[in-house]
C-alpha positions as CSV (number, residue, x, y, z in Angstrom):
1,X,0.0,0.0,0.0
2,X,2.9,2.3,0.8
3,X,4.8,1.7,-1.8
4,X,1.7,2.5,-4.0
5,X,1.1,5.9,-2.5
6,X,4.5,6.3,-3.2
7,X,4.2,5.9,-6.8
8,X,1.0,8.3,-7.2
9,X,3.0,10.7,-4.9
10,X,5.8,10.6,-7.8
11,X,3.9,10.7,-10.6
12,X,2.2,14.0,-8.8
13,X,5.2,15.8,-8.8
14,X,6.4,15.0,-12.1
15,X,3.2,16.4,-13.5
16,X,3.8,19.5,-11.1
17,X,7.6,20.0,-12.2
18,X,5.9,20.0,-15.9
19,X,3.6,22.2,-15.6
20,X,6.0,24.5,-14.3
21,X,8.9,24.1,-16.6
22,X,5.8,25.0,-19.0
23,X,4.2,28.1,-17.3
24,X,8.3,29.0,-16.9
25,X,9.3,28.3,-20.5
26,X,9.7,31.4,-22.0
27,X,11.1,30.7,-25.6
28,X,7.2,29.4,-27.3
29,X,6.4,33.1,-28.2
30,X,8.1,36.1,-29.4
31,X,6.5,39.7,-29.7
32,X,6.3,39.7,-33.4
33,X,3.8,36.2,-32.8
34,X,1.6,38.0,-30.2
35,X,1.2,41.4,-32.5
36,X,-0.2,38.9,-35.5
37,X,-2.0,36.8,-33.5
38,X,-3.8,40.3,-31.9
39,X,-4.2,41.2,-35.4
40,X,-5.8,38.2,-36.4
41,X,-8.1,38.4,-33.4
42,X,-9.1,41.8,-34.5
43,X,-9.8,41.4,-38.2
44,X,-12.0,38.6,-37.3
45,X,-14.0,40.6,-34.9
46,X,-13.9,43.1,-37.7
47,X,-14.8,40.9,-40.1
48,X,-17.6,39.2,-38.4
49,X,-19.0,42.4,-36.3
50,X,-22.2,42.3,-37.7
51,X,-22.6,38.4,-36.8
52,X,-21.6,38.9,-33.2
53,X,-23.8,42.0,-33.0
54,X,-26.5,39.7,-33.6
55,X,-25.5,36.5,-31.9
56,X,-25.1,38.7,-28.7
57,X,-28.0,40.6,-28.9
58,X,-30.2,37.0,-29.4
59,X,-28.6,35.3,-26.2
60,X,-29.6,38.2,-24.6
61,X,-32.7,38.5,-25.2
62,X,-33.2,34.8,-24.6
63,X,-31.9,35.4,-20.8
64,X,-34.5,38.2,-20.6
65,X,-37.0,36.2,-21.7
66,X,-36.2,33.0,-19.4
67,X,-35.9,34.9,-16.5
68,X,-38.9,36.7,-16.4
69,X,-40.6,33.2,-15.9
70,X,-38.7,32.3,-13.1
């Protein structure tokens, strides 16, 4: 039994150390990636503002409508 807490124990803290190294890593993005990924964020929200206007406005409404009955 020991010896199998031990072994959950250890696999705990490698996935700990991992997610670390991860959050720690810095070397996945550089500035230049983060500007055109903002910019493709942007021209979509651009593209698509009409659509969102919309979407929003409907799920809205639906809440309005839903809680008035309870």
């Amino acid at each position: 039994m020991k010896e199998k807490a031990r072994r959950i124990k250890y696999k705990v803290l490698q996935k700990f150390m991992h997610i670390r190294y991860v959050l720690e890593d810095n070397s996945g993005l550089s500035v230049v990636e983060m500007i055109l990924i903002l910019v493709v964020i942007i021209a979509l929200v651009l593209i698509f503002k009409n659509q969102l206007i919309s979407l929003v406005n409907s799920i809205f409404d639906k809440i309005t409508s839903e809680s008035a009955g309870i």
